[in-house]
Structure formats: C-alpha cells, structure tokens
N, C-alpha and C positions, 0 to 999 in steps of 0.2 A: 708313218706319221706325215704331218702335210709340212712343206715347205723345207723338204730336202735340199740342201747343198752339199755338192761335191766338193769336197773339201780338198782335194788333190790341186784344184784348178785355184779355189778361193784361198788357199792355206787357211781355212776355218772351221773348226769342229762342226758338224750336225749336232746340236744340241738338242733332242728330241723335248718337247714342251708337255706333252703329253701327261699328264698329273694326275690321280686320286683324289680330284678336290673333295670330294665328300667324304674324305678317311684321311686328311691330312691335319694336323693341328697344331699351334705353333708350341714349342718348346719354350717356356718361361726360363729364360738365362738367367735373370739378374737374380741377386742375393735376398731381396726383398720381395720379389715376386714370388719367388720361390717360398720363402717363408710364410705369406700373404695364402698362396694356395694350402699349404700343411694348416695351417691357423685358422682358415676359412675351414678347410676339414673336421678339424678339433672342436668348431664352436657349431659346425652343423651337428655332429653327434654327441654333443654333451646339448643340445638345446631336444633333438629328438628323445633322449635317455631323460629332460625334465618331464616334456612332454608325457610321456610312455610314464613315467613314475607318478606323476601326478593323477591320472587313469589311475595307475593302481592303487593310491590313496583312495581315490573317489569310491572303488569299489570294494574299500575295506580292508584289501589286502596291505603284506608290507613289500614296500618294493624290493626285488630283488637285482643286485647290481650287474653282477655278470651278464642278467638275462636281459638287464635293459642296455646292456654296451654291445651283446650280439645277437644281436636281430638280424633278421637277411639284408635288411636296408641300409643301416650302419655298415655291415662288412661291405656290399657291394658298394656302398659312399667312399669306403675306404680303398677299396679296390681300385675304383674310377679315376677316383684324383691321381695315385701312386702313377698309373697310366697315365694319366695326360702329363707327368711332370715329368716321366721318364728318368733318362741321370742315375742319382744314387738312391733316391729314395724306391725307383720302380725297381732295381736290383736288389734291395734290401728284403723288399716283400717277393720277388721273383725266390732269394734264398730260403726267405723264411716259409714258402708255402711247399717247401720238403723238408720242414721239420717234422711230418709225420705225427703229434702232437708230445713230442721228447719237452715243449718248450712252451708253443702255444696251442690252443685249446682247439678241437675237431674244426668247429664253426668257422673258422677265422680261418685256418688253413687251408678248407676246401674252398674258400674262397678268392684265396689268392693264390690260389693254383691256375687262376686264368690269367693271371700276368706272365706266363711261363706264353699264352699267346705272343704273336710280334704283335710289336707295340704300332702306335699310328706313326710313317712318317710327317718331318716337317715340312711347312709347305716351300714351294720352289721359291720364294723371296727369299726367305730367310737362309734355305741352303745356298739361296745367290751371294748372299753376306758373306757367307760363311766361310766358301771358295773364295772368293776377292779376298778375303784377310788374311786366308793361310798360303793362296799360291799367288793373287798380284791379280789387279785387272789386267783381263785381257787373254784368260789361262786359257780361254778356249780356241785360244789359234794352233796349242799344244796339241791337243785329237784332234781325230780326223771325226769321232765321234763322242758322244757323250751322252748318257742318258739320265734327264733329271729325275727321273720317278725312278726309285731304290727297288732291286729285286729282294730284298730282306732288309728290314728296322726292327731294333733291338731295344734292351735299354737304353745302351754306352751310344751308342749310334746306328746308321743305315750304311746301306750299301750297295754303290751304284755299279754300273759297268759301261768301261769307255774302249778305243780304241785309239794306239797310236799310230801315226805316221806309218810306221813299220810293220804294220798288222797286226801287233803284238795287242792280247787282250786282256785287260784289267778288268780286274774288283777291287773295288775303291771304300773302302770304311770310314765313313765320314763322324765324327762325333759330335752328339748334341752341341749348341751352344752353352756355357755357364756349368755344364758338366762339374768337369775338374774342382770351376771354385769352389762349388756350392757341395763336396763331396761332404765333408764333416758337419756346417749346420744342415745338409739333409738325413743324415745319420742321426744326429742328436735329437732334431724334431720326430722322427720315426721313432724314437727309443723312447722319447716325451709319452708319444700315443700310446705306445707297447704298455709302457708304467701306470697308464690308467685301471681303477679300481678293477677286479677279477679276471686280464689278462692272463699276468704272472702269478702265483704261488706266493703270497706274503714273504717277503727277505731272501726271494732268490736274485744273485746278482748276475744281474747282463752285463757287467761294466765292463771284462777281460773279451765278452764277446764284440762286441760294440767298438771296442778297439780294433780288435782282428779285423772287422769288417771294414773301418774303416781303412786299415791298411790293403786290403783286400782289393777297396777299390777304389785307393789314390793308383795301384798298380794296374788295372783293368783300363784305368781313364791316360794311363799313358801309352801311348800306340809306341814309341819308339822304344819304351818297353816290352812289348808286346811284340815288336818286329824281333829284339833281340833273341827271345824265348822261341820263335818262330823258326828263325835260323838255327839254335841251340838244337830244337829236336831236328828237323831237317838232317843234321850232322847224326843226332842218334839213329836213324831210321834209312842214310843213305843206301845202307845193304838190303832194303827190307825191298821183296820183293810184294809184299803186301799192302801197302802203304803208299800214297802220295799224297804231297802235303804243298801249297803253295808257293811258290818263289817272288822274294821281294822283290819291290822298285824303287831304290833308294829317289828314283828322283820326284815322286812323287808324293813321299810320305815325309811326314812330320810327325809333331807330339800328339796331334792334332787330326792327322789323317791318315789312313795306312792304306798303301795299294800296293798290289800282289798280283800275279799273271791269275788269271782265269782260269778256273778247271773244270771244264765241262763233265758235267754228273747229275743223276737222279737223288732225289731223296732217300735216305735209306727205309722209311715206310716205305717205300714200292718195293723191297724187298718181300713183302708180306706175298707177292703173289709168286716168289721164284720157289724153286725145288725146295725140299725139302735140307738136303746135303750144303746146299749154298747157304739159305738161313743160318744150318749149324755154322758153318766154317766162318761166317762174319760175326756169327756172337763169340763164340770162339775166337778168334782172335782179337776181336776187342778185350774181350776179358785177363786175356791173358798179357795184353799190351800194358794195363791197369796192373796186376803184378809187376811187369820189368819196372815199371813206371816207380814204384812204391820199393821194389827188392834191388835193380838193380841201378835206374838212371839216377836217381834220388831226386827226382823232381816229376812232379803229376801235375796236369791238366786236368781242373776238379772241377769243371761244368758239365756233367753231361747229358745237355741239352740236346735232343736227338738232331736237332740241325746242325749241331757242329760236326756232325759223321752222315757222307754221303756215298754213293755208290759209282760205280764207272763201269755198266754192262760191257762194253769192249774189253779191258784190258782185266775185268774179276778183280780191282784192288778198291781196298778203303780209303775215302780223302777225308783227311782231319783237317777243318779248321777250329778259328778260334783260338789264341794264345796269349790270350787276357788273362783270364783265372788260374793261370801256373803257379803253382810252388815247390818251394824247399821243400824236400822232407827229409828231417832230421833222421841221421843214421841211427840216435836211440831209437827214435818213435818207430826205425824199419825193424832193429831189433826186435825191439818188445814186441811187433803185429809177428813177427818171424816166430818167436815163443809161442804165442797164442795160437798161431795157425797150425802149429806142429804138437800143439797142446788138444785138438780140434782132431787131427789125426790119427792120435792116440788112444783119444777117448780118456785122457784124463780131467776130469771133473775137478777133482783142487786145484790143478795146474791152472787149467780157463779160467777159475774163479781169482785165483792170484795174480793173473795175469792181466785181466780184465780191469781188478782192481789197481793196475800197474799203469795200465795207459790211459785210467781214469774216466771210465765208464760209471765206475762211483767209489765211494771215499769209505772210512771205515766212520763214519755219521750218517755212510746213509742208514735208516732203518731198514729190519733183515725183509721185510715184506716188497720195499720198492727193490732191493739186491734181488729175490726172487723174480719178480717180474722182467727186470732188465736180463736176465739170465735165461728165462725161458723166451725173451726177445731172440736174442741169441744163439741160443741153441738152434729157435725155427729157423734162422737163419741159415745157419751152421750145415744143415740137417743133407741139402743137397752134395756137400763134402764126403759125407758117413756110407754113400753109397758104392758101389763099384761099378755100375752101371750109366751112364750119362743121364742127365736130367734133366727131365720133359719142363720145362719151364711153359709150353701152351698150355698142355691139360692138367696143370696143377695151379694148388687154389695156397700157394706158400705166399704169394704179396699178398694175397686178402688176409690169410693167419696174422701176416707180419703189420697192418695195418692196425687188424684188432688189437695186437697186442699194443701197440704204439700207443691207442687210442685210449687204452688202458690207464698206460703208465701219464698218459698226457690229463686223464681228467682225475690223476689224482693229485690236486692241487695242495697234498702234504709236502711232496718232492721236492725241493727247493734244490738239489743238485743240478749244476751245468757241467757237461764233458767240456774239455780244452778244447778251445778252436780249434787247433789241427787237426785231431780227433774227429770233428764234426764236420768238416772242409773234406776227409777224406771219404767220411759214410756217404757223403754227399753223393761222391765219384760210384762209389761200391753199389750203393742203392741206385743210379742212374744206368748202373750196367747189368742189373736185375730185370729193369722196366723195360731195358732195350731189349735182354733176351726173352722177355715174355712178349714182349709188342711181337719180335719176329716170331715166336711160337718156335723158339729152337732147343735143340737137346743137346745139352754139353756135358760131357765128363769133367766135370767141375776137380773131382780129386784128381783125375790125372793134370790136370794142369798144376793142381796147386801143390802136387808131391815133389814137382821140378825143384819149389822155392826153400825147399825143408833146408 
C-alpha cells in the first residue's frame, strides 16, 4: 500500500487505506432508517404483486396470492435489501434460509440462501466513526498497523487485522453501527413481511420463534458476551489436542468490538483437495465435537457456517471461531435427544415416535399424514446411524433425499406446527455438520461415534 509509515519511529499505526470502494456500502444505523429500508421493501413488493395481479385480471385469470408474493423478483427484492441493512434483519433471513422449507416455502428459502454469502463491508468513514466512539480519537498511535478494508463482513459485523507494538497480531470484530438498537424493531418488521398473505400456513404461530430469535441476537450483538463464551470453551477444549480456538484482548474489545490474537489458517473448503484419511478425521471430529457439545458441555455453538471452522496445514488441528450463536442446552432437552438416539440404535420405532413426540418435532394435533412425513424426514436422516460401516457422505445423494422431503413437508401449507426454538437452533448445528461432511466428501462411522453418548 502507498504511503507506508514506520511506526516504530513515528509511534503511529500504518493505517492501510486501501478499500473495496465498489463493494462497500453504508450500514443504515438509525432506527428510522432502518425502518424506511424494511417499508420501502414492503411497499415495492406489494405494489409489484398489484401490478402482476392486475395482469392477471386482465387476462381473465383469478389472481393467485402466493404466486404473486414469490416471484424471483420479489425474493431477490427481498434478499437485496436484508443485505444492504445487514444487523438483525440480514441474520434473520441468514437463519431462515436453513429452514429447509419446515417453515417457509422452497421459493423464498433458496433465495436467501445467498445471504449466508459475506455481506458488503462499510465504507472506511463510517468505520472511522465507528473506531473514534468505541476506542477514543487518536486509537491509531496504539498499532504499529492497522488495516481498514476487513478480511471478512458478516452480518453482526467485519473484521479487520492489526498489529501491536509488540508484534502480536489481532482480529478485530468490529460491529455494524445501530446493530444492537435496532435488534427487536428489525425482527418485528421481518416477521411483518414473513405474515404477508401465502408465506406461512393460515394460524401458524411464529410468536415463541420470534422471540427466541430475538433473544438469539441481542446475544450475538454483544461481543463482551461473546468474548465470555469464547473463554468458556477455550477452558473446555484446553486438553484437546485438536482444536485451537483464539485468545482474547481484553484491551481492545468492548460490547462493541471484539479482538482476539490472530490465527493463521486456510479455509476449511481447501480441505477438499487433501487425502482422503485427513477429510474423514476433520468431519470426524467436528461431529463428534457437536455431541460433547449437546451430551457433555451443555452449551453449543449453533452456527455452522463453514467459515467459522478453519484449517492449520502445520500443526493438522481445527480453529473454531465465532462465539456469538452459543447456547444453553437444557439438561432435559440433552436427555430426551439421549432417549431418541438410543431409541435410533435400537431400531425401535415406538420408542423414536414417543420420543420425537417428546422433544416436540410434533404435537398429538398434528394430523397422522404430516407425523408420517416428519418421520420419514427422520429416519433419512437417521439412516447413516443404522450402518456398521462409516458413511460415504460424497457419493451419497441422503441431503438431496433429506431436501425433498423437507420440500415436501414445507409445501404442505395444512401444517401449522412449529418445533421449539431450541429444537430448531440445534437441527440448525446438526444439518450444518452434514453439509460440512459432504462439502469435504468424508466417510465417517457416524454409529461409532454416537454409541460413545448411549
């Protein structure tokens, strides 16, 4: 970058200026802004859906509502905005687009499965604000270096990488502006959207979800919660020879900002071109992580987003970040998946049905035809357990099964059953470490791992 300072000599960071200007965009903070973008959404696609209806008057048809609220244009309308406003609302649709269609309907979900892309970062003014508020003008006499263009932006925020005095190297997480505030009216206007006509299922209620969420991510928008949880595993994983996980900077981070030593690593898609043996043993131990997590820590890390699990060719171990999305899990809820699993390895069929029914997959209202469907969900799922041999998770076509059936149960808009948030917080976790063991094309003895937790 041009106009290098030596900062040893100047006591003043290298502030590298160097920017994305054509892929930065600013982050709407304020409460009305925010609202202004979601409402401006609202009224572009209910003015397209008059449009598109009035067409279909004209050519004698009756309009049809679902079909006119998901069009490609509308979803991608919808997409766009969630994206530029980033925060809560681009998290909401980041969760909802691995709903798989349990909730919303094919259209809408393969659509915002591109918000799982990283988002735009903000541009360097605004991150200049942003820093001056949280650490004081003049932070940058503090590094020797600093770099304002983020090697990763997310929803919740970006993330830069600096250097101090002392060589020591950070990753810095910086979080949107108006984040925090704006968590709950960004929820409610998203859930506004969601309740437009052919979405949901007539009388199905989101209200207990909507909740969840938003507790979900007043907890994700606080870093010094997040630094807590960060430390918490840190201590569970200090023996693991597997595992390395970043260490904080208390002088750096705030509620506001979180920075963490540096860990130099690959992607873990570049694993796709390593041995065979190495593949297994990283899905492999991911998965199995995902159990102690659920059986034995009582708290899970339920994003998983392949970026928050990276690779370290030197030393063959996994780096976890990311310790936003952490929760409790309720020693019942460990129970009752503990029944069910061991219900799975039995091969008894009442027992999974009872039990199913216990952790609230569905109710004794649901009718027996959606219980069937959710149950052969299930079972496909189930199914790499039942073997004795490890499971080829590249040349098997079990996500595409598990899709269809999804797609199934998603466009039968009789369903009106929602699973408990935690429930769904944790399929979340489960199905992300499915995608992860097919992405790598690894084979794992799925039973043996999960015979340990009986």
């Amino acid at each position: 970058s041009p106009n290098v300072s030596d900062g040893r000599q100047q006591q003043k960071a290298h502030v590298s200026s160097k920017y994305p200007h054509d892929r930065d965009a600013p982050v709407p903070s304020g409460r009305l802004s925010r609202l202004f973008n979601l409402g401006g959404m609202a009224a572009g696609i209910a003015g397209r859906m008059a449009v598109d209806g009035l067409q279909q008057i004209a050519e004698g048809k009756r309009p049809d509502l679902p079909g006119l609220l998901l069009t490609p244009a509308n979803a991608l309308r919808f997409t766009e905005r969630l994206s530029h406003m980033r925060g809560a609302a681009m998290k909401l649709g980041q969760m909802l687009s691995m709903d798989a269609g349990a909730i919303l309907p094919a259209e809408l979900t393969s659509v915002l499965s591109q918000l799982r892309e990283n988002a735009k970062p903000m541009p360097a003014a605004q991150l200049q604000r942003v820093l001056d508020a949280q650490w004081g003008t003049g932070w940058q006499t503090r590094f020797v270096r600093f770099d304002m263009r983020p090697f990763a932006a997310a929803s919740i925020g970006q993330v830069h990488r600096a250097r101090l005095p002392n060589g020591q190297q950070l990753a810095i997480k910086v979080q949107y502006p108006g984040v925090r505030a704006s968590i709950d009216s960004d929820v409610d206007n998203v859930a506004a959207l969601m309740r437009l006509p052919g979405l949901l299922p007539r009388g199905m209620d989101i209200a207990p979800l909507i909740a969840e969420a938003k507790h979900q991510l007043r907890e994700e928008a606080d870093y010094l919660s997040e630094a807590r949880r960060l430390a918490q595993f840190r201590t569970l994983l200090e023996t693991s020879g597997t595992f390395v996980l970043p260490e904080l900077n208390f002088d750096f981070s705030t509620s506001e900002i979180l920075s963490m030593t540096y860990i130099e690593s690959v992607p873990l898609e570049a694993l796709v071109r390593a041995d065979q043996n190495t593949r297994d043993q990283v899905a492999t131990d991911l998965i199995e992580l995902t159990l102690r997590e659920l059986f034995e820590f009582g708290i899970m890390q339920t994003d998983p987003n392949l970026a928050n699990y990276r690779w370290q060719p030197d030393s063959g171990k996994i780096v976890l970040l990311d310790f936003g999305a952490t929760r409790a899990i309720a020693p019942t809820l460990a129970k009752d998946f503990r029944t069910l699993l061991n219900a799975v390895l039995d091969g008894d069929a009442e027992l999974i049905r009872t039990a199913m029914q216990t952790i609230g997959y569905f109710d004794a209202n649901v009718a027996a035809r959606h219980q069937r469907l959710i149950l052969q969900m299930f079972n496909t799922a189930m199914a790499p357990l039942r073997q004795g041999l490890p499971f080829d998770f590249g040349s098997s076509d079990l996500l595409e099964r598990l899709r269809d059936t999804g797609l199934a149960i998603g466009n039968d808009r009789d369903l009106k059953h929602v699973p408990p948030a935690q429930t769904l917080f944790l399929h979340r976790k489960i199905g992300g470490m499915y995608l992860m063991a097919a992405k790598l094309k690894a084979r794992v003895d799925l039973r043996r791992i999960v015979e340990r937790y009986r």
